[in-house]
C-alpha positions as CSV (number, residue, x, y, z in Angstrom):
1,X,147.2,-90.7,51.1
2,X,144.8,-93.4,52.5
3,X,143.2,-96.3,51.1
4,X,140.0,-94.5,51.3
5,X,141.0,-91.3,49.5
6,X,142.0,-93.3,46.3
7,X,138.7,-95.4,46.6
8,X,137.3,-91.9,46.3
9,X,139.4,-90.7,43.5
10,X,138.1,-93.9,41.7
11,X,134.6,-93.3,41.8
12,X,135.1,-89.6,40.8
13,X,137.3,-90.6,37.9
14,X,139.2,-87.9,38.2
15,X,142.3,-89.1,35.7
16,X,139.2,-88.4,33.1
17,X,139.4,-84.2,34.0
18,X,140.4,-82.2,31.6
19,X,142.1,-78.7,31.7
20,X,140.8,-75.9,32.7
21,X,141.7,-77.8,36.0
22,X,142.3,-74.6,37.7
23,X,138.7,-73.9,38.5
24,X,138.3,-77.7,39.0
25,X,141.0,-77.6,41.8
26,X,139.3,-74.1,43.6
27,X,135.7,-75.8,43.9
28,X,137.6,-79.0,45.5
29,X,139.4,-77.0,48.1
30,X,136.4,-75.4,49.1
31,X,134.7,-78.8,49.9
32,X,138.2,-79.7,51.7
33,X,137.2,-76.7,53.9
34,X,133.7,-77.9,54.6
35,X,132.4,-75.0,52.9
36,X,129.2,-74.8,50.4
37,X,129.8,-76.0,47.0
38,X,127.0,-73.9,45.4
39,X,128.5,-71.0,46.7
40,X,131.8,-71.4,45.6
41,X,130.1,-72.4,42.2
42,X,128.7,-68.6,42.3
43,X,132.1,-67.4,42.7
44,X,133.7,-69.9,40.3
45,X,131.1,-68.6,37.5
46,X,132.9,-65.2,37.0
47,X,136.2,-66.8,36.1
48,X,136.8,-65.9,32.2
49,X,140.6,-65.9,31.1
50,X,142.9,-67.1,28.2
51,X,143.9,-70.5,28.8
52,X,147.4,-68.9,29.2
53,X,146.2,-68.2,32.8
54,X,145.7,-71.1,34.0
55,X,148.8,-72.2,34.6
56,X,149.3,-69.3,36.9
57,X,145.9,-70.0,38.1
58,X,147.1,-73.8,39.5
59,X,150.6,-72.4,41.1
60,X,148.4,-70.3,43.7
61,X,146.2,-72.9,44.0
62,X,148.9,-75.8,44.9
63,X,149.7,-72.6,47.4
64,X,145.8,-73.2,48.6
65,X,146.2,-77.1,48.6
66,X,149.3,-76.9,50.6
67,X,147.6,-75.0,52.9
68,X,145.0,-77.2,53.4
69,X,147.1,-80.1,53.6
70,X,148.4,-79.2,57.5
71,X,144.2,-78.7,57.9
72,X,141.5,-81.5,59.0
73,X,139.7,-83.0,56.1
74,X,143.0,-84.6,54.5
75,X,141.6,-87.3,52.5
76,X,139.7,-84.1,50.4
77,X,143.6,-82.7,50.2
78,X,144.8,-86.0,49.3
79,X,142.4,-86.5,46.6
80,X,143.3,-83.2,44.8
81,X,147.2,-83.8,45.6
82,X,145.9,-87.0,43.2
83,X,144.5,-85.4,41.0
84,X,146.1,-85.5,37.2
85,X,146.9,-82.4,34.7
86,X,147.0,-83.7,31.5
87,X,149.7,-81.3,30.6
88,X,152.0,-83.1,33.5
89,X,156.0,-83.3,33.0
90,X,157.1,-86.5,31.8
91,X,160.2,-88.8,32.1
92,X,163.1,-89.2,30.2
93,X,162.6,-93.5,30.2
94,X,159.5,-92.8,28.6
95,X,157.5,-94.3,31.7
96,X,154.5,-93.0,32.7
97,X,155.6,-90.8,35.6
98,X,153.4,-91.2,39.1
99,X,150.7,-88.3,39.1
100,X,151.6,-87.5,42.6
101,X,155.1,-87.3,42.0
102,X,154.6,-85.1,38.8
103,X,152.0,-82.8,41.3
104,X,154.7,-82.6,44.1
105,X,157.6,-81.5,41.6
106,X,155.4,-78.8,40.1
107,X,154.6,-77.3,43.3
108,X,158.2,-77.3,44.3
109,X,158.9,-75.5,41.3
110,X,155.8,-73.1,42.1
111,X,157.8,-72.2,45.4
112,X,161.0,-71.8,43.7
113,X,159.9,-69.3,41.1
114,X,158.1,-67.2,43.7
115,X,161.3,-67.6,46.0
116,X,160.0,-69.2,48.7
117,X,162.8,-72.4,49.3
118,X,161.5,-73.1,52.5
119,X,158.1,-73.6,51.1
120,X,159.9,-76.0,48.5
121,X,162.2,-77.9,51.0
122,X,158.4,-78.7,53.2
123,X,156.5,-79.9,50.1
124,X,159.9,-82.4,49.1
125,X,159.9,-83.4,53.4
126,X,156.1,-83.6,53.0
127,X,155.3,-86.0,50.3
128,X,157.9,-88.6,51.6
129,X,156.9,-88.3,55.4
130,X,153.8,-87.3,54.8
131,X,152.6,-89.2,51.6
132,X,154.9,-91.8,51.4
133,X,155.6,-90.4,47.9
134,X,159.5,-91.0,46.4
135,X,160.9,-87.5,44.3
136,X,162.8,-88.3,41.3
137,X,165.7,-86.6,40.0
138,X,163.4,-84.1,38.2
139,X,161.9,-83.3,41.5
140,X,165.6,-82.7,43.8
141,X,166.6,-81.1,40.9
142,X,163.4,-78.6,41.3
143,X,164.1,-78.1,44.7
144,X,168.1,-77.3,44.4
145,X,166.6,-75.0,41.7
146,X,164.6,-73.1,44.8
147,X,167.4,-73.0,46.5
148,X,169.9,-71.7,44.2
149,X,167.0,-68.6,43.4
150,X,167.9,-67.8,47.0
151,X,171.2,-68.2,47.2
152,X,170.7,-70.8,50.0
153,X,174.0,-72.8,48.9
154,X,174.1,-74.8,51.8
155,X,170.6,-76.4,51.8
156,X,171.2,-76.9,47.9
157,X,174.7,-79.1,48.8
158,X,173.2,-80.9,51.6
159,X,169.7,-81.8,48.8
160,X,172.8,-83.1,46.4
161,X,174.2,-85.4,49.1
162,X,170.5,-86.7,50.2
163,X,169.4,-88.0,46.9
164,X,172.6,-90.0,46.4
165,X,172.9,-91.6,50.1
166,X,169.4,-91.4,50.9
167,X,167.6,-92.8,47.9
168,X,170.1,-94.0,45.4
169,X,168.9,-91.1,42.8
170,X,171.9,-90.0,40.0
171,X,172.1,-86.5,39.3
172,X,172.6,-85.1,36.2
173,X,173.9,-82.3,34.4
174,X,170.9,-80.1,35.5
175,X,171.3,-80.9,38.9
176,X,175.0,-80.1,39.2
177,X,174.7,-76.8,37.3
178,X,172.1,-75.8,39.8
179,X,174.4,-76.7,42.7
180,X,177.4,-74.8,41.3
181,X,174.9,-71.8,40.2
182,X,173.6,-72.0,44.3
183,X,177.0,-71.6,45.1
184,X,178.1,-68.7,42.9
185,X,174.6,-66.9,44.0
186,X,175.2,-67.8,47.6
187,X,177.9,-65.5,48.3
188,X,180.5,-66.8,45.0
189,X,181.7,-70.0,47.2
190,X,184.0,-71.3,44.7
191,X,185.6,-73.5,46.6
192,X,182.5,-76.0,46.8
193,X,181.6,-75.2,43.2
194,X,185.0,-76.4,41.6
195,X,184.8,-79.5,44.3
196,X,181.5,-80.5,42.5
197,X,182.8,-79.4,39.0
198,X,185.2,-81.6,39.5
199,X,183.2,-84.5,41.0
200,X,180.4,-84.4,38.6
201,X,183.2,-85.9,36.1
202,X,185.2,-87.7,38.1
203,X,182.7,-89.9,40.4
204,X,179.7,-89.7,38.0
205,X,180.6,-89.2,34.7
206,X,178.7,-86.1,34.0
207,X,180.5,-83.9,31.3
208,X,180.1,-80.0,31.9
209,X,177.7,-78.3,29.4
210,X,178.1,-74.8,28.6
211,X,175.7,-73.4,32.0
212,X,177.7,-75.3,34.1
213,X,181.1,-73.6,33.3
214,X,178.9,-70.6,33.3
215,X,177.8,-70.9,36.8
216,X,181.1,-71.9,37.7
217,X,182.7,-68.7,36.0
218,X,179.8,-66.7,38.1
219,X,181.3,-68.3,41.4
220,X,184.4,-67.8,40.6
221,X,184.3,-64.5,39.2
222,X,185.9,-62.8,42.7
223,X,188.9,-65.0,42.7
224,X,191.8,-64.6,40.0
225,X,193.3,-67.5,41.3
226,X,189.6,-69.6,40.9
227,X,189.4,-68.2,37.7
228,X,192.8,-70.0,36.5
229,X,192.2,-73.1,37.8
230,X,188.6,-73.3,36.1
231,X,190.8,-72.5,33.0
232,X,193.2,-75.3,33.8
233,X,190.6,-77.7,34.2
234,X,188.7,-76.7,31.1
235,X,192.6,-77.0,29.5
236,X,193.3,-80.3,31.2
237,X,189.8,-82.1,29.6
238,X,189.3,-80.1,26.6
239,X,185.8,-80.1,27.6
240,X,184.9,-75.9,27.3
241,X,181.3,-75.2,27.9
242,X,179.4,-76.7,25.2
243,X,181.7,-79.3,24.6
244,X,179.5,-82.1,22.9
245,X,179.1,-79.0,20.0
246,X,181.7,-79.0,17.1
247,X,184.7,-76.4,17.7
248,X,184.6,-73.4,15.8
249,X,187.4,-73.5,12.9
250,X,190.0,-71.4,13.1
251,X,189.0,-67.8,12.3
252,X,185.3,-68.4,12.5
253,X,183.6,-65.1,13.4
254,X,181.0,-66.5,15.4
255,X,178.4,-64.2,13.6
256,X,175.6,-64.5,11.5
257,X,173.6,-66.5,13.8
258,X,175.7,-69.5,14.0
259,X,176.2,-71.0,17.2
260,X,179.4,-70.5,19.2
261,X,182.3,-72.8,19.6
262,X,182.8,-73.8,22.7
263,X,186.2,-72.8,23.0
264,X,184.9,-69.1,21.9
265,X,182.2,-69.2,24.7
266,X,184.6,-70.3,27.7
267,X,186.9,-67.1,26.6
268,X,183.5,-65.1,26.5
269,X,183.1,-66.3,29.8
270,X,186.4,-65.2,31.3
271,X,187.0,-62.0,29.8
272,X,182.8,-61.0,31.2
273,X,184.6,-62.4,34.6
274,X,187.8,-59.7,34.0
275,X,185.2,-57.1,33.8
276,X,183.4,-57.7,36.8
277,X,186.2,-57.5,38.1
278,X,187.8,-54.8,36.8
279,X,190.9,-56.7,35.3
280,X,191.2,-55.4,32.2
281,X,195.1,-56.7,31.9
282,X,193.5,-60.1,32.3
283,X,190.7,-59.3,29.6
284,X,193.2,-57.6,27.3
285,X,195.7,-61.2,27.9
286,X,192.5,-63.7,26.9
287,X,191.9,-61.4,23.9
288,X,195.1,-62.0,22.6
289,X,195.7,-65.6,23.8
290,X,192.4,-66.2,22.2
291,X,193.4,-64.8,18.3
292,X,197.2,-65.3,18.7
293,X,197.5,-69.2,20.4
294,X,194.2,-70.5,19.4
295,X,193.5,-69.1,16.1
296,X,189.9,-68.0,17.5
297,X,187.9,-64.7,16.4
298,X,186.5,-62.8,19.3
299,X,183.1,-61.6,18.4
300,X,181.1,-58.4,19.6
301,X,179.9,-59.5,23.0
302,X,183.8,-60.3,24.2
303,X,184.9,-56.8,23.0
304,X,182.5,-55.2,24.8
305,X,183.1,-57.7,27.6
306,X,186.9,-56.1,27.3
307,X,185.9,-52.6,26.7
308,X,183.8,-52.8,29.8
309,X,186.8,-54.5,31.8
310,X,188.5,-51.0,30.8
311,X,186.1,-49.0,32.1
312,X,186.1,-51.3,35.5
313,X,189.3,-51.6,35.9
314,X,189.8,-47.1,36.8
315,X,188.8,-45.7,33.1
316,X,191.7,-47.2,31.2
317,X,190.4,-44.8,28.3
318,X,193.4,-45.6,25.7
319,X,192.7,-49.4,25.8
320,X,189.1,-49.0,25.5
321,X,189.7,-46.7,22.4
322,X,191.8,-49.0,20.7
323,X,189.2,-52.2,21.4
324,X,186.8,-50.4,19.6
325,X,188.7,-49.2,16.6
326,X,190.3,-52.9,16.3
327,X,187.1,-54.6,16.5
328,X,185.5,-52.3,13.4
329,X,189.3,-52.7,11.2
330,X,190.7,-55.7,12.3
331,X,187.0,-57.9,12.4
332,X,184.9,-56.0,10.9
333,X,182.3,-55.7,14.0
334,X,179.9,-52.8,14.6
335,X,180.0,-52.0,17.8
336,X,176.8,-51.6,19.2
337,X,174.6,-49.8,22.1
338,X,176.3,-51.5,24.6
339,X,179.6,-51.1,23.4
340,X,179.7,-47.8,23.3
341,X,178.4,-46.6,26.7
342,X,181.0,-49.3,28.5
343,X,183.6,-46.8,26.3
344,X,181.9,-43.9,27.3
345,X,182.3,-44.9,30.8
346,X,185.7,-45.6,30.5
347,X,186.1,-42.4,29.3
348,X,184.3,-40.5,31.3
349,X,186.9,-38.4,32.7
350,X,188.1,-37.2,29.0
351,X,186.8,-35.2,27.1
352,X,189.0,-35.6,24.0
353,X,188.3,-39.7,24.2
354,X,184.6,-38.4,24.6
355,X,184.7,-36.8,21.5
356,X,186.2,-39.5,19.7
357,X,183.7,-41.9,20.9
358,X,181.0,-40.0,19.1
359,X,182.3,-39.0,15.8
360,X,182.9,-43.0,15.5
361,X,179.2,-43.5,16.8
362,X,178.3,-40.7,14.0
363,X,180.2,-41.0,11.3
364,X,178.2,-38.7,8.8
365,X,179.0,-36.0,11.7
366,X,182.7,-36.6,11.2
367,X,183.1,-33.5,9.3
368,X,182.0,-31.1,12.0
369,X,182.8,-30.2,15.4
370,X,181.5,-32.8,17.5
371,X,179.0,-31.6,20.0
372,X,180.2,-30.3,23.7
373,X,179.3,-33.0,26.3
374,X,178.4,-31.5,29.5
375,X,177.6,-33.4,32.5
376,X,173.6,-33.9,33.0
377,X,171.6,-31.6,35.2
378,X,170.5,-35.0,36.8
379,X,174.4,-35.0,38.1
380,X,175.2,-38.3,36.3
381,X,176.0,-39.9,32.9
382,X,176.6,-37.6,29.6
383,X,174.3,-35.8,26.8
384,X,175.2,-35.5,23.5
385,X,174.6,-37.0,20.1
386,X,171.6,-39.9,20.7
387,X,172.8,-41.5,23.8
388,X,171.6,-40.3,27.4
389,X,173.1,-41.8,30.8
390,X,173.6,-44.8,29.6
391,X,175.5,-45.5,33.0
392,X,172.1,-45.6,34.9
393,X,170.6,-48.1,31.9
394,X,173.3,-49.9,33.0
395,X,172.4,-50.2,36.4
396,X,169.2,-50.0,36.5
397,X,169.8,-53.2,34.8
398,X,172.0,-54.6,36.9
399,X,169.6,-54.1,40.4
400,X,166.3,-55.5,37.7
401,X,168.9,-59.2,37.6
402,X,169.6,-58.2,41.8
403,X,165.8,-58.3,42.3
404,X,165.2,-61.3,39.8
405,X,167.9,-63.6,41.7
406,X,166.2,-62.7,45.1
407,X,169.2,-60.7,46.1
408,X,167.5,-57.5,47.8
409,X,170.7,-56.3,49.3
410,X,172.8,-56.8,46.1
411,X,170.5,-54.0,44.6
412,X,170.2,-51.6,47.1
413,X,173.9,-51.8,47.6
414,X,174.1,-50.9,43.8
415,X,171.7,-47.8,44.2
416,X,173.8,-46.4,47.0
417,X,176.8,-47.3,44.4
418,X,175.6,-45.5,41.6
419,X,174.8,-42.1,43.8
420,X,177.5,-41.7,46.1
421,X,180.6,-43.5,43.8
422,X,179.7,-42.1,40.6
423,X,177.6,-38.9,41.3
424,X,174.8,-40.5,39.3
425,X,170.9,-39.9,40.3
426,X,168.8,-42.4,39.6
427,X,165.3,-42.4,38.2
428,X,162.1,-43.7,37.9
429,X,162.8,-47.5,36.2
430,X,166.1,-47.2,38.8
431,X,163.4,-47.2,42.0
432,X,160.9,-49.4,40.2
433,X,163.4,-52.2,40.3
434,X,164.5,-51.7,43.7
435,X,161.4,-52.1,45.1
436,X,160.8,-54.9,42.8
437,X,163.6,-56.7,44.2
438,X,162.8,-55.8,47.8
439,X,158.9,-57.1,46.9
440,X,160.4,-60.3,45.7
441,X,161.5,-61.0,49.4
442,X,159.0,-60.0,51.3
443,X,160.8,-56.3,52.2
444,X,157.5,-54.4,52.5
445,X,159.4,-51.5,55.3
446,X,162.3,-51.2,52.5
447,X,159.7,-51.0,49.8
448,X,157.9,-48.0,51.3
449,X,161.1,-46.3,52.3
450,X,162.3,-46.0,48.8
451,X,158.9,-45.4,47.6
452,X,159.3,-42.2,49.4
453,X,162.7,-41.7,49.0
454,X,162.1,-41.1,45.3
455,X,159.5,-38.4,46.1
456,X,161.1,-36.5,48.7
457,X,165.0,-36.7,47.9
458,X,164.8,-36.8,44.1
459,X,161.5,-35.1,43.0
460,X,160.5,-38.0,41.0
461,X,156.8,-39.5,40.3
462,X,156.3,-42.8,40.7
463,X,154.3,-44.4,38.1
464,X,151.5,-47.3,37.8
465,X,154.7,-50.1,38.0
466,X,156.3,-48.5,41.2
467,X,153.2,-48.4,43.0
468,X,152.4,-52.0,41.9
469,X,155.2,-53.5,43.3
470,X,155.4,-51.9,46.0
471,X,151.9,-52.6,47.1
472,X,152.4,-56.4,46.3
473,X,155.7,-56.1,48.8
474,X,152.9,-55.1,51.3
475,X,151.2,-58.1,50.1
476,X,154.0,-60.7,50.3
477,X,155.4,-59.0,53.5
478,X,152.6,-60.5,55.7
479,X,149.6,-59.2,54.3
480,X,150.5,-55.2,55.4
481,X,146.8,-54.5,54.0
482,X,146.6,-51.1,55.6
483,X,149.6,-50.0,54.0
484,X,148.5,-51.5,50.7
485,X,145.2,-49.9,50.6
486,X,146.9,-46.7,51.4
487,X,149.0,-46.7,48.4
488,X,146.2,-47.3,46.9
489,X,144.3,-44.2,47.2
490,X,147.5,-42.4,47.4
491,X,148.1,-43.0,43.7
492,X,145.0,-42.1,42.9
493,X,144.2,-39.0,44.5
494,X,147.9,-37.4,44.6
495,X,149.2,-38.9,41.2
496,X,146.0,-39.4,39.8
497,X,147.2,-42.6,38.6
498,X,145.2,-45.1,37.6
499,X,145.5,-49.0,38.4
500,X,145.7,-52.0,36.2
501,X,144.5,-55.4,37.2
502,X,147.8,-56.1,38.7
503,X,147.8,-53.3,41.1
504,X,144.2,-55.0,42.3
505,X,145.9,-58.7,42.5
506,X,148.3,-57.3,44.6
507,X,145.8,-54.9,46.9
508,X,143.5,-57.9,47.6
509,X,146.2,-60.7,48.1
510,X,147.2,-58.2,50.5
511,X,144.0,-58.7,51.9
512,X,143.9,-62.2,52.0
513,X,147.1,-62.3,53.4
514,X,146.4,-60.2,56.4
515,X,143.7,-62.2,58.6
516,X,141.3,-63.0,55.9
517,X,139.9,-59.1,55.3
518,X,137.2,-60.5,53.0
519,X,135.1,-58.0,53.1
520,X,137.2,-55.2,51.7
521,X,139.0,-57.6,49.0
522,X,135.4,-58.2,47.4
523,X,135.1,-54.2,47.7
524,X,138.4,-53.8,45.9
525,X,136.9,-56.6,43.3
526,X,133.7,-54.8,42.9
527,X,135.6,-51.8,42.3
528,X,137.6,-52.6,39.6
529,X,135.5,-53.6,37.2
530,X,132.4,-50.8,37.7
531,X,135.1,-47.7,38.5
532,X,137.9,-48.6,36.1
533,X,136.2,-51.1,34.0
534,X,138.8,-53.2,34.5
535,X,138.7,-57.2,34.4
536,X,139.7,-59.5,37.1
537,X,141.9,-62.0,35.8
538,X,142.6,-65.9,37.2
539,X,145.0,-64.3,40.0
540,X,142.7,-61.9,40.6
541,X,139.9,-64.1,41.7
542,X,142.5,-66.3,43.8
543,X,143.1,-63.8,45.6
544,X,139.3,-62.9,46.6
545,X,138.7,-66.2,46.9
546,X,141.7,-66.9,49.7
547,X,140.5,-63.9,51.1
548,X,137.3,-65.4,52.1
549,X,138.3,-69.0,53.1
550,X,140.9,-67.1,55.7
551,X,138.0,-64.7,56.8
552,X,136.0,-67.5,58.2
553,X,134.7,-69.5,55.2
554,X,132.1,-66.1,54.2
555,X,131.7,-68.1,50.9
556,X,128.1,-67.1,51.1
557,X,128.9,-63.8,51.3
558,X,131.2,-64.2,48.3
């Protein structure tokens, strides 16, 4: 930033501002754009939301600034890169941290939550090319976090080795968990994530908390061998995740809403690992080692973790039995929800095991004949007693944490899974989530295609949720307007489904996104509120706002 542009700042007094800076920071970009204050003021005026808002309110408009900053004016862009939030991060030392700094970090984080780590690795380039700014450990340690959402393990290792030969900065704890966690997400490259497991300690210092082993486990979790050397070097320093916590005496249940010993966490760790990947001799070996060597008491989330292994590892339906009569006699643990349908999966193809399962989920019905369980006219999962496919639950689960991680293919890999390995058909929530995780990156063709997929191969109705998302993949996918606009009417007219203020966000950012179509993103606004009555929110306005500065600064108009 130049000389002139803190001059400025001075006189305006800006470190006096006070939250709601939100608005604040919109009326500034439109005089960084040359545009009419006044106007902007008129637009400005119909922004009413819970102070809750605003902090979604300043992540789109650091998206604005950041704009703006590769635009003339940059001295306005500078002075609102300056400009304070008086609920800004602070610093370990206790030193005041640098305002621009604090700005910078936050609007790496902005990126890395809407999974856009190219977005975050230009802002960290920016601000010390650019700005002549310094990050901090707080702010590589935001920008390995974008990375890791991604699964970009390679620009995540190479942000590690930068801060230490570059500029002398330490990481921490945080920062090597997000490195390992970029690794396991990035394909499970365990290889580089024990290599910095083991220089974190060794070179540094760092003791592994209880997300580190964690992510470590999670990159690990394809490799038997990777698996038990993590365990030798957990072993070898007695440091299991969460090692600065007490140990767990002997026989401890772990229940009752105490914390967990760390010893009883790592083996929670390991035996989820077995059941990922099927080994349920392994899970069945930890259980044991776990009770018989170190005097530990599993609690409910490793017998399931076991049970589940079972079902994984080909329907081992006698092992998964016993897990769950041993954890109610032995420990006295009620198995819960989750429990349950992994043993119901692992025995699937028995119907004897099947009916064992529920007179121990009903006991007051253990007196009569248990009822038949027939497979489900959906072609998938069982009926009977109170549970109903809890296999799909399970996956619709699993592709809502694909989608959340950025990993588009990891969940429509596990929708193809579910239909053509197991016979199972999925339903609404399971395409909901897929096209969730495809909006999340941008996949508007994919998007659409399930969209009608569901329709036309399955016979299902998609709902307010499915039609939202996939209209903001239109949005995020390079402003596809036409298509979102479509879907639009569609779910009106054919589904007569009506939309919520998020549908609108998505339909106008759509808008904005594609060339600035101003004019029909203020229609969409004008028709929320007098068709459906409903209220535009922070996002909302964004949105219409954008829309106009990319359609030829119509603030006027506006």
């Amino acid at each position: 930033m130049r000389a002139s542009d803190g001059r400025l700042g001075r006189r305006l007094r800006l470190p006096e501002l006070r939250p709601p800076q939100p608005l604040l920071v919109l009326l500034l970009l439109t005089a960084a754009a040359g545009f009419h204050g006044g106007s902007a003021l008129r637009v400005g005026r119909g922004l009413r939301a819970p102070r809750r808002a605003w902090d979604h309110a300043w992540d789109h408009a650091w998206d604005h600034a950041h704009a703006f900053a590769r635009a003339p004016a940059p001295s306005h862009v500078g002075l609102l890169m300056a400009a304070p939030r008086t609920s800004g991060g602070s610093v370990s030392s206790g030193e005041e941290p640098d305002p621009a700094v604090v700005r910078y970090t936050k609007g790496i984080s902005a990126c890395g939550r809407n999974l856009d780590w190219e977005g975050a690795l230009r802002l960290l380039e920016e601000m010390q090319e650019k700005d002549g700014i310094a990050p901090n450990t707080i702010t590589y340690n935001a920008a390995i976090t974008a990375c890791r959402n991604c699964g970009q393990w390679e620009p995540a290792l190479a942000l590690l080795e930068e801060m230490q030969e570059i500029h002398g900065i330490a990481p921490n704890v945080i920062t090597y968990t997000a490195a390992i966690s970029a690794c396991a997400q990035g394909g499970g490259q365990w290889e580089h994530a024990l290599s910095l497991l083991k220089e974190m300690r060794e070179q540094h210092g760092i003791v592994p908390d209880e997300r580190t082993y964690s992510a470590a486990v999670d990159a690990c979790r394809h490799n038997a061998r990777a698996l038990a050397f993590l365990e030798e070097m957990r072993k070898k320093h007695g440091d299991a995740p969460g090692a600065a916590s007490q140990r767990t005496a002997p026989g401890g249940s772990g229940h009752g809403g105490e914390k967990e010993g760390p010893e009883v966490v790592a083996y929670t760790k390991e035996i989820i690992a077995c059941a990922k990947l099927g080994d349920w001799k392994g899970a069945l070996r930890l259980l044991e080692e776990m009770q018989e060597k170190r005097g530990l008491t599993p609690n409910g989330m490793i017998y399931t973790a076991a049970i589940a292994a079972c079902a994984n590892g080909g329907g081992q339906w006698r092992p998964a039995i016993g897990l769950l009569e041993e954890m109610q006699e032995k420990h006295g643990i009620a198995p819960d929800e989750r429990a349950y349908n992994a043993a119901v999966k692992a025995c699937e193809k028995n119907n004897l095991a099947l009916d064992l399962i529920e007179e121990m989920r009903n006991p007051k019905k253990q007196g009569a004949a248990p009822k038949t369980m027939t497979p489900s006219k959906a072609g998938g999962g069982w009926r009977g007693g109170d549970w109903v496919d809890p296999r799909v639950v399970d996956y619709n689960k699993q592709i809502t944490a694909r989608g959340k991680r950025g990993d588009w293919r990891g969940a429509l890999g596990l929708l193809k899974e579910m239909q053509e390995k197991y016979s199972l058909a999925p339903n609404v929530r399971t395409y909901s989530a897929a096209i969730t995780a495809c909006k999340n990156c941008g996949q508007w063709e994919r998007a659409l295609a399930l969209l009608e997929e569901m329709q036309e191969k399955h016979g299902l109705t998609p709902n307010v949720r499915t039609y939202s998302a996939a209209i903001d993949a239109c949005a995020k996918g390079g402003g596809q307007w036409e298509h979102a606009l479509s879907l639009l009417e569609e779910m009106q007219e054919k589904h007569g489904l009506t939309p919520n203020v998020i549908t609108y966000s998505a339909a106008i950012s759509a808008c904005a996104k594609g060339g600035g179509q101003w004019e029909r993103a203020l229609s969409l606004l004008e028709e929320m509120q007098e068709k459906h009555g409903i209220a535009p929110d922070v996002i909302t306005y964004s949105s219409a706002i954008s829309a106009c500065e990319k359609g030829g600064g119509e603030w006027e108009r506006a």
